[in-house]
PyMOL commands that place a pseudoatom at each C-alpha (Angstrom):
pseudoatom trace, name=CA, resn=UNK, resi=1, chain=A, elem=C, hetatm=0, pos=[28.703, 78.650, 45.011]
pseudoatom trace, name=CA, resn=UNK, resi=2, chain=A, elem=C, hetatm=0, pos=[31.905, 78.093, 43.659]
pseudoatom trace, name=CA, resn=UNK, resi=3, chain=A, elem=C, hetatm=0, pos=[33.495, 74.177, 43.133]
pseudoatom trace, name=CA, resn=UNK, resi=4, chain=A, elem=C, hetatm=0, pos=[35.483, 75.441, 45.844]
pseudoatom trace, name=CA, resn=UNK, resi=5, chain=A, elem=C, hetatm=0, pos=[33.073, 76.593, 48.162]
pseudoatom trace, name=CA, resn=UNK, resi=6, chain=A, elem=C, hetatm=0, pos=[31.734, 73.441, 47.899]
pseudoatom trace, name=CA, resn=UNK, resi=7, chain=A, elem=C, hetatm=0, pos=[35.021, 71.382, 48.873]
pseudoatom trace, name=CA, resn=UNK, resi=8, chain=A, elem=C, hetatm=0, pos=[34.955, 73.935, 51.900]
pseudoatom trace, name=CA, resn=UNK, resi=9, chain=A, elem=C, hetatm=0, pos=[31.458, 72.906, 52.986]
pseudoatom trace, name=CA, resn=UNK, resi=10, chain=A, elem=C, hetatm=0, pos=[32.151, 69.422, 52.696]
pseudoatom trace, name=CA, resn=UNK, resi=11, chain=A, elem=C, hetatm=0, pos=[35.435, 69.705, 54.737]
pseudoatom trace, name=CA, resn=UNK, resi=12, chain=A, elem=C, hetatm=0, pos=[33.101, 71.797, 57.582]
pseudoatom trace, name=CA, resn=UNK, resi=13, chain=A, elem=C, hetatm=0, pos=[30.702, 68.432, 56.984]
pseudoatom trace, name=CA, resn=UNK, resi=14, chain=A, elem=C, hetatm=0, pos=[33.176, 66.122, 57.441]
pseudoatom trace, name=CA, resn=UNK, resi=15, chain=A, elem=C, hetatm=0, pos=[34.794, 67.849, 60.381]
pseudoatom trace, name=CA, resn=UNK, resi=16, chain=A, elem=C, hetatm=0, pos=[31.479, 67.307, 62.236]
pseudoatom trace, name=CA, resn=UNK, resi=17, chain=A, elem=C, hetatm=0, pos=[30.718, 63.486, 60.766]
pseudoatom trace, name=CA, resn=UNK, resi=18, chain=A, elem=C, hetatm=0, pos=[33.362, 61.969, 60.239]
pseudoatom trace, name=CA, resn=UNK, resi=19, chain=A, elem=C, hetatm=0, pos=[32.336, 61.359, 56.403]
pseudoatom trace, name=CA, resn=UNK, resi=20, chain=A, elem=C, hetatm=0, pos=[34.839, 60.420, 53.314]
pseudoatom trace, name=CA, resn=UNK, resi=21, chain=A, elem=C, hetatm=0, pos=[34.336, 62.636, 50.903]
pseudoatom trace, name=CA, resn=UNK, resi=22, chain=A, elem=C, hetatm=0, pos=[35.770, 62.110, 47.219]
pseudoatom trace, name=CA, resn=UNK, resi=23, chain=A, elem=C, hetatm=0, pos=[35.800, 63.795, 44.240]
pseudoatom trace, name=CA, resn=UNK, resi=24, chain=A, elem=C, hetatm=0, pos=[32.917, 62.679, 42.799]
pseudoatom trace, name=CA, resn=UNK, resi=25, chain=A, elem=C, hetatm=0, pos=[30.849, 63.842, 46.547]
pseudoatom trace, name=CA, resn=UNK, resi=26, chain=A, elem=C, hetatm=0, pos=[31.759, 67.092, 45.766]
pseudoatom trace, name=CA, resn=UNK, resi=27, chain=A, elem=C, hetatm=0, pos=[30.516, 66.939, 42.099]
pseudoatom trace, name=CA, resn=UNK, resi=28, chain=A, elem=C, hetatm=0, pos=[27.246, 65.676, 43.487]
pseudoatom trace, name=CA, resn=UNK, resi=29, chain=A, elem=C, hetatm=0, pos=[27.171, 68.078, 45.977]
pseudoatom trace, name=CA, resn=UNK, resi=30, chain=A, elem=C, hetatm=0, pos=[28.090, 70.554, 43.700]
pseudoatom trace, name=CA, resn=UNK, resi=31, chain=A, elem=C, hetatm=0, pos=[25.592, 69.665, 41.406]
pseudoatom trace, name=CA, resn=UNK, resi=32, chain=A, elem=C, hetatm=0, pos=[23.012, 69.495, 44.029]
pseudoatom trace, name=CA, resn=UNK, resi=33, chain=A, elem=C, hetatm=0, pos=[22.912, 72.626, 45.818]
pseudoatom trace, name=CA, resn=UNK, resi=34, chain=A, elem=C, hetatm=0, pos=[25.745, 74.819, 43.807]
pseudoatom trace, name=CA, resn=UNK, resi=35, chain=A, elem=C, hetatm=0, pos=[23.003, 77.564, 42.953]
pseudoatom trace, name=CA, resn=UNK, resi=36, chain=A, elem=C, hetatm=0, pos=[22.784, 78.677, 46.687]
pseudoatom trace, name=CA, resn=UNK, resi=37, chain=A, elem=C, hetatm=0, pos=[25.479, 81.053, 48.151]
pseudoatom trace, name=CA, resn=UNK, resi=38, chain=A, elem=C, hetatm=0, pos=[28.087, 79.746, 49.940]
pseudoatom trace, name=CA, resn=UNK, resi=39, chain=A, elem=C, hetatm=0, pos=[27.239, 81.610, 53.410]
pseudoatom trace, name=CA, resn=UNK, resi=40, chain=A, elem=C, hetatm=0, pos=[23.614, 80.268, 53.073]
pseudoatom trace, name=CA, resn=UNK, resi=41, chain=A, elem=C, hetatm=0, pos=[24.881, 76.741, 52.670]
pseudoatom trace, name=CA, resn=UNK, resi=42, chain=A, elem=C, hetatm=0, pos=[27.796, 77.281, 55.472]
pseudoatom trace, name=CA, resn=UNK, resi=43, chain=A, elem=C, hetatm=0, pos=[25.040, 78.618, 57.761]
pseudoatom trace, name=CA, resn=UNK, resi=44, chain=A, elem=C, hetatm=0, pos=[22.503, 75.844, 57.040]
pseudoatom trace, name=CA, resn=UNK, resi=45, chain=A, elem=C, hetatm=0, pos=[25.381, 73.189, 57.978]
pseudoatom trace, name=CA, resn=UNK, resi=46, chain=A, elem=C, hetatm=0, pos=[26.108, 74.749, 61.145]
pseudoatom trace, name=CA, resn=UNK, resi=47, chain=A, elem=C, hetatm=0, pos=[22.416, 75.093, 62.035]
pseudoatom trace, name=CA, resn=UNK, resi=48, chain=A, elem=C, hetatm=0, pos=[22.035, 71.605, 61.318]
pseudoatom trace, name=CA, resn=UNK, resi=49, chain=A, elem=C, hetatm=0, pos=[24.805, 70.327, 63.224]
pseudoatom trace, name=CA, resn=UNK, resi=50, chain=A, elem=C, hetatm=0, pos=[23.990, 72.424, 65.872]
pseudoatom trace, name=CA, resn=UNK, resi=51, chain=A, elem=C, hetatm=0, pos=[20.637, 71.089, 66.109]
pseudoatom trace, name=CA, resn=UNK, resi=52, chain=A, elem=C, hetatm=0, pos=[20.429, 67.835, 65.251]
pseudoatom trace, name=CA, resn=UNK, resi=53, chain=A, elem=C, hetatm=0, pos=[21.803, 64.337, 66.557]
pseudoatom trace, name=CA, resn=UNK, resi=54, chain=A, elem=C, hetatm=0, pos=[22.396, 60.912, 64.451]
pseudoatom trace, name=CA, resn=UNK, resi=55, chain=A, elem=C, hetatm=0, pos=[20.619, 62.416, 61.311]
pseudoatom trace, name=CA, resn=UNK, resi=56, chain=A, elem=C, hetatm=0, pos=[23.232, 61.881, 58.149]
pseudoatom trace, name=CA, resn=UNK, resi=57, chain=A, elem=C, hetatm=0, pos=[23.241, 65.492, 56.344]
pseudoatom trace, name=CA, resn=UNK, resi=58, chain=A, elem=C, hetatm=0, pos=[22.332, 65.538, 52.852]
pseudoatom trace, name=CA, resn=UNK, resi=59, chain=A, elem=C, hetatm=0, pos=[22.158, 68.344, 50.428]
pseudoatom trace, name=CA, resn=UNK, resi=60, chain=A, elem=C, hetatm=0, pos=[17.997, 68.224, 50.655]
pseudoatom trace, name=CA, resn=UNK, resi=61, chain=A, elem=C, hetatm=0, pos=[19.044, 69.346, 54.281]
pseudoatom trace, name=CA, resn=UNK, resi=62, chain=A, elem=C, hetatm=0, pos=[21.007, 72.472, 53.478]
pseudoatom trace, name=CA, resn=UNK, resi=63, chain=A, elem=C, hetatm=0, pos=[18.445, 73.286, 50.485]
pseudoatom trace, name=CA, resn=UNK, resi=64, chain=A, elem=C, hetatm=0, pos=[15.660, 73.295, 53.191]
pseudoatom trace, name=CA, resn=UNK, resi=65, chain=A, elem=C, hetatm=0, pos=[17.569, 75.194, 55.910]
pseudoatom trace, name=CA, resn=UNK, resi=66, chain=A, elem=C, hetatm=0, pos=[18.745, 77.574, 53.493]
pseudoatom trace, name=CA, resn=UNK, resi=67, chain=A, elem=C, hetatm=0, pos=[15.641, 78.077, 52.585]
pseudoatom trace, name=CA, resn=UNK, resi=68, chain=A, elem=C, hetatm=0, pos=[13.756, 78.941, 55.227]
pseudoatom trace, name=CA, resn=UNK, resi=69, chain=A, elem=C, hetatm=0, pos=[16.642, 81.194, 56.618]
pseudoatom trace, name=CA, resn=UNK, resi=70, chain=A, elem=C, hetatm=0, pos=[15.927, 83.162, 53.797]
pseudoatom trace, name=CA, resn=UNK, resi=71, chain=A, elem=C, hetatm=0, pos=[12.450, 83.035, 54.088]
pseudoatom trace, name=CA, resn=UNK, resi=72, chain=A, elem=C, hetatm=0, pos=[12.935, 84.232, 57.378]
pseudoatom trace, name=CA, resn=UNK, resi=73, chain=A, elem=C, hetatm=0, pos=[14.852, 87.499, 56.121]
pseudoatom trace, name=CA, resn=UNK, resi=74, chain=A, elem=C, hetatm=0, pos=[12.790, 88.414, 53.810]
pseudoatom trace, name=CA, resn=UNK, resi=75, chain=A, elem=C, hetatm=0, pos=[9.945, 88.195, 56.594]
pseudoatom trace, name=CA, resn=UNK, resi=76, chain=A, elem=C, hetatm=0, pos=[12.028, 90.430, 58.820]
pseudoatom trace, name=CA, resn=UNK, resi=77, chain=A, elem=C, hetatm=0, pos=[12.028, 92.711, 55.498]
pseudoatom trace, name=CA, resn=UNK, resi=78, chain=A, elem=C, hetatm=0, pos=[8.353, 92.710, 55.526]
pseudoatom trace, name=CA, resn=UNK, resi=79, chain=A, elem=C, hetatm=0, pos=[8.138, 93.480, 59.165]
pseudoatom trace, name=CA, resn=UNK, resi=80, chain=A, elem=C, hetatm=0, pos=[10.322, 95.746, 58.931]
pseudoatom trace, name=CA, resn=UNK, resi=81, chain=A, elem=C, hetatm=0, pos=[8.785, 97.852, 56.311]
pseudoatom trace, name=CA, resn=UNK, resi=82, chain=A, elem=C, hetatm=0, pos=[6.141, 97.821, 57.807]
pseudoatom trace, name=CA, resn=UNK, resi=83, chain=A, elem=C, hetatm=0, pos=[7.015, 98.911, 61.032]
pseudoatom trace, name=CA, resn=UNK, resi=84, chain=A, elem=C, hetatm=0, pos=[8.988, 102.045, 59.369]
pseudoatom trace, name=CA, resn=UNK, resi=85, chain=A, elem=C, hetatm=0, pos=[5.531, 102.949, 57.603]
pseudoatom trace, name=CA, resn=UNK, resi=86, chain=A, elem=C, hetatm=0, pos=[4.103, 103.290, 60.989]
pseudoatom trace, name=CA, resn=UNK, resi=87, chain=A, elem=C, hetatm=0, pos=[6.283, 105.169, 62.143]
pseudoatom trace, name=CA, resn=UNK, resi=88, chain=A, elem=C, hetatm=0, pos=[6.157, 107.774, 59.068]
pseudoatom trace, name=CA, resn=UNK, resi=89, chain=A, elem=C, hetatm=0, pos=[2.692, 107.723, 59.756]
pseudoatom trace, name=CA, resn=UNK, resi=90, chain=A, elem=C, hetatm=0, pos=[2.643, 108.928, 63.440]
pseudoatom trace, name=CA, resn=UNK, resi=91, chain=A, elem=C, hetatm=0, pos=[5.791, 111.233, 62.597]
pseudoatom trace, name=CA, resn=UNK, resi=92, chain=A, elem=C, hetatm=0, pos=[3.136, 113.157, 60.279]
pseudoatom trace, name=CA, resn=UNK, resi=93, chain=A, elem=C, hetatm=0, pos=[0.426, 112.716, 62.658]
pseudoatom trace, name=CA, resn=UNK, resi=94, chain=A, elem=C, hetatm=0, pos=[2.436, 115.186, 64.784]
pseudoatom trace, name=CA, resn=UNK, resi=95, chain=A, elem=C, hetatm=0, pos=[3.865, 117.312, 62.347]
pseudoatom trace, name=CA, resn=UNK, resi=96, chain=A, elem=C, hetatm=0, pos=[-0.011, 117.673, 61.829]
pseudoatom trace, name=CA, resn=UNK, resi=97, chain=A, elem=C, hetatm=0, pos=[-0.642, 118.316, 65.588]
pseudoatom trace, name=CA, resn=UNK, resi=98, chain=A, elem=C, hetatm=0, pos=[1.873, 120.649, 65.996]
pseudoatom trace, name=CA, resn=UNK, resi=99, chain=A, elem=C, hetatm=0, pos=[0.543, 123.076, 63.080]
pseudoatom trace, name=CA, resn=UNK, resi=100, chain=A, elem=C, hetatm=0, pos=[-2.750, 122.866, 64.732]
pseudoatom trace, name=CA, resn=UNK, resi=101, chain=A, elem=C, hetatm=0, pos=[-4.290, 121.208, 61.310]
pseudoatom trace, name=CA, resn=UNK, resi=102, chain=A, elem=C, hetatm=0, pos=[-5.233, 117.931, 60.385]
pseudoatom trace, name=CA, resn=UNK, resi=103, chain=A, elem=C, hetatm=0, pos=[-3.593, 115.323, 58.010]
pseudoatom trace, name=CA, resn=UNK, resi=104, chain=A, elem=C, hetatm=0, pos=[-5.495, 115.781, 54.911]
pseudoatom trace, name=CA, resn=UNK, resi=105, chain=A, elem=C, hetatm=0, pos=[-5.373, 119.947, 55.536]
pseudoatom trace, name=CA, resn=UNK, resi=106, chain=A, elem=C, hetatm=0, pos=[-1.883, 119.723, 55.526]
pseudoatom trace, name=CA, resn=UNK, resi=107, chain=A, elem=C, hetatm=0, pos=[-1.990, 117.088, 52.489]
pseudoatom trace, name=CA, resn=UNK, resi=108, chain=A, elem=C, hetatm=0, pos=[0.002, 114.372, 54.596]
pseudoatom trace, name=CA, resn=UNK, resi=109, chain=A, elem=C, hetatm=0, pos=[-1.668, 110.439, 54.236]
pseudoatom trace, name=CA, resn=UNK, resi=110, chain=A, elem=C, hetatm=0, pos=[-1.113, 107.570, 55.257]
pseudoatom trace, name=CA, resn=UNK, resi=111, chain=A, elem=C, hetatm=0, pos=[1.715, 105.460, 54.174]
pseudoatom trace, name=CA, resn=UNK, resi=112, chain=A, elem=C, hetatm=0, pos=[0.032, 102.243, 53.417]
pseudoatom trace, name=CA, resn=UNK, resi=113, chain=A, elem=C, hetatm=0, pos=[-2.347, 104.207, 51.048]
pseudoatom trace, name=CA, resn=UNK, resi=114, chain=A, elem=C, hetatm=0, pos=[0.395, 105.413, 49.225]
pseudoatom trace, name=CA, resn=UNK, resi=115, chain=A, elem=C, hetatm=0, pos=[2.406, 102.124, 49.522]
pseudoatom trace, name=CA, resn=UNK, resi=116, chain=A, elem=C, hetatm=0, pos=[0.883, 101.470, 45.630]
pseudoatom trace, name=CA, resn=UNK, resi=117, chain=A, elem=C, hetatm=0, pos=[1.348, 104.355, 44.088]
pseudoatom trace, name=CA, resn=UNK, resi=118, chain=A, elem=C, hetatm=0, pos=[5.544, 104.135, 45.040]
pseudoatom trace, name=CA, resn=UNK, resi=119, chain=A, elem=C, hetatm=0, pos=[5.334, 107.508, 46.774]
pseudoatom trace, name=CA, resn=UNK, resi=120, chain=A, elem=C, hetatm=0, pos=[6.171, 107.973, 50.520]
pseudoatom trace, name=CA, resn=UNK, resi=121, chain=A, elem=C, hetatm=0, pos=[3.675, 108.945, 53.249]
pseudoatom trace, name=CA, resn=UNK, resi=122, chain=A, elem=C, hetatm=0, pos=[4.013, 112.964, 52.779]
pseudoatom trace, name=CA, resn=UNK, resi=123, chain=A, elem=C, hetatm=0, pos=[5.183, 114.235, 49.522]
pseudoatom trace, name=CA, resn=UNK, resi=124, chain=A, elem=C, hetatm=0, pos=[8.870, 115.816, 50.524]
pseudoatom trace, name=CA, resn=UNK, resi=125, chain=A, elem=C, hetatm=0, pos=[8.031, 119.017, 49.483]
pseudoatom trace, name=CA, resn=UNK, resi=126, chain=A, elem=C, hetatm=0, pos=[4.732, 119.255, 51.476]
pseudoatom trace, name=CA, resn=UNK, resi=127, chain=A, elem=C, hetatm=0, pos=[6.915, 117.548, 54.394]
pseudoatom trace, name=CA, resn=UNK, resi=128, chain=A, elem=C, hetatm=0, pos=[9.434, 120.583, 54.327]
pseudoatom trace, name=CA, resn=UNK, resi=129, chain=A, elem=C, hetatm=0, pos=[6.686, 122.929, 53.952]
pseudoatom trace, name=CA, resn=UNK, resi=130, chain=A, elem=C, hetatm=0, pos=[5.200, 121.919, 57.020]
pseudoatom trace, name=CA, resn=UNK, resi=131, chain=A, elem=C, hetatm=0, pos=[8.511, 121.552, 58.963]
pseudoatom trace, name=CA, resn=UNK, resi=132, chain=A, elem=C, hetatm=0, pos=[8.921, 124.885, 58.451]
pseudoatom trace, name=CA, resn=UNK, resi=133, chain=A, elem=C, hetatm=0, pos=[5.783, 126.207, 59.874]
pseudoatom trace, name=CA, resn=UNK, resi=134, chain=A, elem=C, hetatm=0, pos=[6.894, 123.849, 62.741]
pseudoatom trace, name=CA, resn=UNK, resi=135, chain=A, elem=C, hetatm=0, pos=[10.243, 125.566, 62.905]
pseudoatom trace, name=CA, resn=UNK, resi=136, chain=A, elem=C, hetatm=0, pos=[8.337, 129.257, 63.224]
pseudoatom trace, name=CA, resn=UNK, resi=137, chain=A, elem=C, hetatm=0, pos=[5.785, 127.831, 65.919]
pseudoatom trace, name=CA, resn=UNK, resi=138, chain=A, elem=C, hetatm=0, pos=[8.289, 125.845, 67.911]
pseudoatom trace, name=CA, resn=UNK, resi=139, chain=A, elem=C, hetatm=0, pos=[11.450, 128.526, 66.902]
pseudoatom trace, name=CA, resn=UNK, resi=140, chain=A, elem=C, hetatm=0, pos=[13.375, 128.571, 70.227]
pseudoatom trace, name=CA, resn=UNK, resi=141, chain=A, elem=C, hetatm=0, pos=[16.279, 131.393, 70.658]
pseudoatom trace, name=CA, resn=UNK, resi=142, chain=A, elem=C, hetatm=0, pos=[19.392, 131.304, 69.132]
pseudoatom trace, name=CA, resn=UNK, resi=143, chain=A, elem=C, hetatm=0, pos=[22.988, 131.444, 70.767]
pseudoatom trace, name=CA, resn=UNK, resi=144, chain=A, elem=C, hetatm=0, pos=[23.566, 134.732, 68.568]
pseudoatom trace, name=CA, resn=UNK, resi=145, chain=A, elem=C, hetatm=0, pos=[20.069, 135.742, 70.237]
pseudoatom trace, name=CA, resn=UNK, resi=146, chain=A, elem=C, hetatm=0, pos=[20.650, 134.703, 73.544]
pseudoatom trace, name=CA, resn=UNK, resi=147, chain=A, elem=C, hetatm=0, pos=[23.874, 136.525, 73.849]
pseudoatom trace, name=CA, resn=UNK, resi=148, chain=A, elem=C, hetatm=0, pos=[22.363, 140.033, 72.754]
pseudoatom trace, name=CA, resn=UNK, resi=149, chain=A, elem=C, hetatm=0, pos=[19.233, 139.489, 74.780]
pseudoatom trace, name=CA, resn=UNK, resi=150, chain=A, elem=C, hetatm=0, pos=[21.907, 139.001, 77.785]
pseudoatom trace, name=CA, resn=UNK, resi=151, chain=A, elem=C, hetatm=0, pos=[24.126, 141.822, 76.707]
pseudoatom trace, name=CA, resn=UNK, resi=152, chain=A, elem=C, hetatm=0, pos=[20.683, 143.933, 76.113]
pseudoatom trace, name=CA, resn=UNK, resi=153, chain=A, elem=C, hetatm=0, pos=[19.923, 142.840, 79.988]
pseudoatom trace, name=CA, resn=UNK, resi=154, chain=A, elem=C, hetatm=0, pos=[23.336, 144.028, 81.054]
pseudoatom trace, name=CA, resn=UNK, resi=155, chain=A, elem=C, hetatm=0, pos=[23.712, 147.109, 79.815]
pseudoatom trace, name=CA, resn=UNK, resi=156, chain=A, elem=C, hetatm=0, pos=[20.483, 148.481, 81.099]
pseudoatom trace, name=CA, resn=UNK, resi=157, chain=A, elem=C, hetatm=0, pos=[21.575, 147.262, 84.568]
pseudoatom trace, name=CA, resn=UNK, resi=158, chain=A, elem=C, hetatm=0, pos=[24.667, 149.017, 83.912]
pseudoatom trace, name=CA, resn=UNK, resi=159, chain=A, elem=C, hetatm=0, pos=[22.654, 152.491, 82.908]
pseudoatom trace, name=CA, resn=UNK, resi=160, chain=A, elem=C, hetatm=0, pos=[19.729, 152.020, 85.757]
pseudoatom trace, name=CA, resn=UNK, resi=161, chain=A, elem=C, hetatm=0, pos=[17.197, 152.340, 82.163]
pseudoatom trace, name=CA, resn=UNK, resi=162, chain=A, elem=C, hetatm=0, pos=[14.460, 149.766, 82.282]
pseudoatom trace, name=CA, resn=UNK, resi=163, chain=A, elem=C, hetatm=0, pos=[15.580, 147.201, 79.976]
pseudoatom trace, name=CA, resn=UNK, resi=164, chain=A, elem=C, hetatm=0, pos=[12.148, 148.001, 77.667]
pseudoatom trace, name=CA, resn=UNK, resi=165, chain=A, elem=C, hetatm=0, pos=[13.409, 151.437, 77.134]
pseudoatom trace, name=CA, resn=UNK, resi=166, chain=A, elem=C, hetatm=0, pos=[17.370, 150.446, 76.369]
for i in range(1, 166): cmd.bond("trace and resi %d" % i, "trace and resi %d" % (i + 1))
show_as sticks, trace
zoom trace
């Protein structure tokens, strides 16, 4: 945070307590908590005021608020992560299902036992290979196809031939 970003907290401060501040408050302050970023800080003061009554902000409380907000992201991160893993995981269980194999035949494993190694739950290239033999099992017809299979239909109505013979 910038010696400006500072004044600018203090002002939002003082607009809610009614302190004096000086120039040598926003040194201290400055000095204090200037190593957090400024929307940290500005977001810990308006959680503060927002929950608290007849407690005199100090910088220990923005330190601690900021802090656990960010503790808080990064545990939303985690969660998050997490939650995409498991859904890799029962994406390939499928992809799996739909071949008619299982996981390991099909050389897909599970994302938390790759989680170490960097790699993702299916190697891409075995993901595309198997995508593709999904494509030829699940291939539904075309437009293109449609339209001559309609055409195909017509045109033996049109001739009385049985449309296996057209």
């Amino acid at each position: 945070m910038t010696l400006d970003e500072t004044t600018k907290l203090l002002a939002r401060i003082t607009a809610s307590d009614n302190r004096t501040v000086g120039q040598a408050n926003i040194l201290a302050w400055h000095e204090e908590i200037g190593d957090l970023e400024f929307a940290d800080a500005y977001a810990a003061v308006v959680e503060f005021f927002a929950n608290s009554e007849g407690i005199w902000l100090t910088s220990g409380h923005v330190r601690a608020i900021a802090r656990k907000n960010a503790n808080d992201r990064v545990e939303r991160a985690s969660v998050a992560v997490e939650y995409r893993h498991e859904r890799e995981d029962a994406r390939d269980e499928r992809l799996a299902e739909l071949c008619g194999g299982t996981r390991a035949a099909l050389e897909l494993t599970p994302a938390r036992a790759n989680s170490g190694a960097g790699s993702g739950p299916a190697k891409k290239s075995t993901r595309a290979k198997v995508m593709g033999q999904v494509r030829t099992l699940c291939r539904s017809e075309t437009k293109q196809e449609k339209a001559l299979r309609i055409l195909r239909e017509w045109r033996a109505e049109q001739s009385g031939v049985p449309e296996s013979v057209a």
